[in-house]
Each structure stands twice: as structure tokens, then as C-alpha cells.
C-alpha positions as CSV (number, residue, x, y, z in Angstrom):
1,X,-11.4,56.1,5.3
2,X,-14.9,53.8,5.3
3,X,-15.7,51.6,7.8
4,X,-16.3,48.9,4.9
5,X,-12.4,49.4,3.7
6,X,-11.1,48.9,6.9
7,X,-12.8,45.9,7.9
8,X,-11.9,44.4,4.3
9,X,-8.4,45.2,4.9
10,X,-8.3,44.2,8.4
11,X,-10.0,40.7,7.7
12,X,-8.2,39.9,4.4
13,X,-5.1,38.7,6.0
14,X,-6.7,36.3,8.6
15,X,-8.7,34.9,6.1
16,X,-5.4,34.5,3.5
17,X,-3.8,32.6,6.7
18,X,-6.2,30.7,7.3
19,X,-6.8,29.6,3.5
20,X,-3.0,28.4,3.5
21,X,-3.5,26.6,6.9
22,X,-6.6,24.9,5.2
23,X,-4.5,24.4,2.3
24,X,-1.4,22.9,3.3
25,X,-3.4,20.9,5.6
26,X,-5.3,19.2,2.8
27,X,-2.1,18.1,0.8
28,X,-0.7,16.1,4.3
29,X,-3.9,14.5,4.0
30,X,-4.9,13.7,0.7
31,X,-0.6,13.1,-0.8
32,X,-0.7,11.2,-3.4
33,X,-0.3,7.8,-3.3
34,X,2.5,5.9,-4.2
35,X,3.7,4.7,-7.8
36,X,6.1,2.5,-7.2
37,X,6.3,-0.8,-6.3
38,X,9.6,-1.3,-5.2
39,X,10.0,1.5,-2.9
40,X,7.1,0.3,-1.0
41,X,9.8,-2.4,1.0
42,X,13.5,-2.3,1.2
43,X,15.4,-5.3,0.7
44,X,16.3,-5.5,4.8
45,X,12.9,-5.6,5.5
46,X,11.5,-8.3,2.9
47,X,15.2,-10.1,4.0
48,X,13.9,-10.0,7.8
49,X,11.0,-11.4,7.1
50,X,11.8,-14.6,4.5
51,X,14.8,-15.2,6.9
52,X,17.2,-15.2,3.8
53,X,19.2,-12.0,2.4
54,X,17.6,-10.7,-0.9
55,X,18.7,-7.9,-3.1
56,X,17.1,-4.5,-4.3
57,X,13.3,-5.3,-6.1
58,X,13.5,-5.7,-9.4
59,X,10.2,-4.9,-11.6
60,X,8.5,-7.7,-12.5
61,X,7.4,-6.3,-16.0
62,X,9.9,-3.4,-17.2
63,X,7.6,-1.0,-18.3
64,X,5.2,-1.1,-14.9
65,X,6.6,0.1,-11.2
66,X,3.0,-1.6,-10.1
67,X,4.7,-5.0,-9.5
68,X,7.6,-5.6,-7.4
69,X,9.8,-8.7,-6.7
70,X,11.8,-9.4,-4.7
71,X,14.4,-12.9,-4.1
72,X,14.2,-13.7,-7.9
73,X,11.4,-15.9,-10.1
74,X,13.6,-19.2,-9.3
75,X,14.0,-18.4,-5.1
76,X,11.9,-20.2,-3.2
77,X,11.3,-17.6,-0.4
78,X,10.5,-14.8,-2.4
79,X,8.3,-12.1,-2.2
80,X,6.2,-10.3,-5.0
81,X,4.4,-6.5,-4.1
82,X,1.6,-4.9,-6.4
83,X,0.3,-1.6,-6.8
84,X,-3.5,-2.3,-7.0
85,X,-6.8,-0.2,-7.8
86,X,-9.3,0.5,-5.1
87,X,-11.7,-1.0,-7.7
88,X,-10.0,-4.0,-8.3
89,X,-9.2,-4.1,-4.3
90,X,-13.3,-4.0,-4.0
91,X,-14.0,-6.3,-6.6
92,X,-11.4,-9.2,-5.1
93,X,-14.0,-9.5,-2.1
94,X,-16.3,-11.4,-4.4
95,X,-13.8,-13.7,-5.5
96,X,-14.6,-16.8,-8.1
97,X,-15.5,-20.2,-7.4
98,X,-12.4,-22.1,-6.0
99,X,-10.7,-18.6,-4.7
100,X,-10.8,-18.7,-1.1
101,X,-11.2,-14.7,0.3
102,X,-10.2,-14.4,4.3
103,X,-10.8,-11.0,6.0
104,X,-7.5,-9.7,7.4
105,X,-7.8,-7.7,11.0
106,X,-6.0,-5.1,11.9
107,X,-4.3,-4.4,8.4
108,X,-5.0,-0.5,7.3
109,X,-8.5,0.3,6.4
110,X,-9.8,-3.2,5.6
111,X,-8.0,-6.5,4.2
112,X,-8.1,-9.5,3.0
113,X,-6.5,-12.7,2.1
114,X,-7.1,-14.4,-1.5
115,X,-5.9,-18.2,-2.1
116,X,-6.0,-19.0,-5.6
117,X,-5.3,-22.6,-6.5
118,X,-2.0,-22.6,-8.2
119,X,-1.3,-19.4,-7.5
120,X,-1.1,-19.2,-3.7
121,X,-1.8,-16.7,-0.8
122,X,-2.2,-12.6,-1.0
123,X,-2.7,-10.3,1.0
124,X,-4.5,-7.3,0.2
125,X,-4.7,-3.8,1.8
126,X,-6.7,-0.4,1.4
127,X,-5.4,2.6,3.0
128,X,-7.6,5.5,1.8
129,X,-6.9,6.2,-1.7
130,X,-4.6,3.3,-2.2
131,X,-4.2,-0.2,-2.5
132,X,-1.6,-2.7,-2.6
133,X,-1.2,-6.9,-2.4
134,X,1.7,-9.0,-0.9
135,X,2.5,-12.3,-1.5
136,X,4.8,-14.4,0.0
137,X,5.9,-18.0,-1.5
138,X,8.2,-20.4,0.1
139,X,6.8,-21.0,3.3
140,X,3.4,-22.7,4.7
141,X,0.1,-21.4,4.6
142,X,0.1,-19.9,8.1
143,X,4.0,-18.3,8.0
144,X,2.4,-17.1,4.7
145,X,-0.3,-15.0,6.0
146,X,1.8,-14.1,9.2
147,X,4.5,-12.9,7.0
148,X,2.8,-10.8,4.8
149,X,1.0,-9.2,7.5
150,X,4.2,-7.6,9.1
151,X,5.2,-6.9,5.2
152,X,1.8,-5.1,4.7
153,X,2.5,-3.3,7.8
154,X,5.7,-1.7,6.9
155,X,3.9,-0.5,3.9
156,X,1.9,1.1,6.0
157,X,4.1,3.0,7.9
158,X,5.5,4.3,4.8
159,X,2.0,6.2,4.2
């Protein structure tokens, strides 16, 4: 037997372990990221947070899991949870005239709020790969922002 066979055939199965280390380390990191807005929340915690019960999410527009409600279009505390591109996540920061943009602390990788005349507060959130907005209705401007904090933080943990 050759010296060159025997170093092959000794090094070959380090180097196979550590591929598959390398590997299955990469998929942790790099999972893919969610689908689907509705399993982003469960309906105890958006119910803990609005202070009223509310029932499973229900899409918002049949065909698309991107957009999640939950308490119903006619509730007043309700809460509504989108599946958003990085791209449009990155293009929000430069809002319009008369949209109000807020930088969020301490909210996954970077955040912000939006206010839209008419169509309230949302908070938005990269993590990585993904991004997501929460908005909250029914409450004032400050419970708002507090609320959908904690909301975007149980997203979060999900990840």
C-alpha cells in the first residue's frame, strides 16, 4: 500500500464529518423564513395584548398567507400581521410626504414605525432574511406602538 492511499483514506472521513457539521450547521442558520402570516402569532398572544379574547387569524386576502388578521375588519382592537420584502422593508425608510417614519430600538435587526394618515401606525421589523409589519388599531398612539412592540417580539422568538 502507497503512502498517498492511505493518507486519502485516512483523511476522507474527517473531512466527510466535518462537511456534514458545516452543512447542517448552515441550514440552522440560514432556515427559511416564514410563509405564513398567521402562524406568526397565536390568538392568546394577540388576545393578551389587545386585552379582549380574539379567535384564530383569518387571511385577510384568501389566496395570500402574507397578511394576517386577527379580531375581525369591524373590531375595534384588532390586529393585522404582514409578511413583507426586505426590499420593500428598505424602501419604507424613505417614506412620502405626510408618512411619518420613527426608528424602533431594540426590535430584531433594525425597525421602524410608519404613520400613514388614515391608515394608522406599523410597525416594521427585519430579522435577517425576513421581514414582517404589525399594526395595531383600537387603542392610542402610544399603547399602539407599545403593543406592537411586544407583538413584534413574539415574532421574534418564533425565528
Amino acid at each position: 500500500m502507497n503512502r498517498k492511499s492511505t493518507w486519502k483514506s485516512a483523511v476522507r472521513p474527517i473531512l466527510g464529518g466535518l462537511l456534514l457539521l458545516a452543512m447542517s450547521s448552515m441550514r440552522a442558520t440560514y432556515a427559511a423564513p416564514p410563509t405564513d402570516a398567521c402562524a406568526l402569532l397565536t390568538p392568546a398572544q394577540v388576545s393578551a395584548v389587545l386585552g379582549v379574547s380574539v379567535g384564530v387569524g383569518e387571511r385577510i386576502v384568501p389566496s395570500s398567507s402574507a397578511l394576517c388578521g386577527y379580531g375581525g375588519a369591524g373590531a375595534a382592537k384588532r390586529v393585522v400581521v404582514a409578511i413583507i420584502t426586505v426590499n420593500i422593508f428598505t424602501h419604507e425608510k424613505t417614506p412620502l410626504e405626510g408618512i411619518k417614519e420613527e426608528a424602533a430600538t431594540g426590535v430584531g435587526d433594525e425597525a421602524h414605525y410608519m404613520t400613514t394618515p388614515g391608515f394608522g401606525t406599523g410597525l416594521s421589523v427585519k430579522k435577517g432574511n425576513f421581514a414582517f409589519k404589525v399594526r395595531v388599531y383600537g387603542f392610542s398612539l402610544e399603547q399602539i406602538k407599545a403593543k406592537e412592540k411586544t407583538l413584534a417580539l413574539e415574532v421574534l422568538a418564533k425565528l
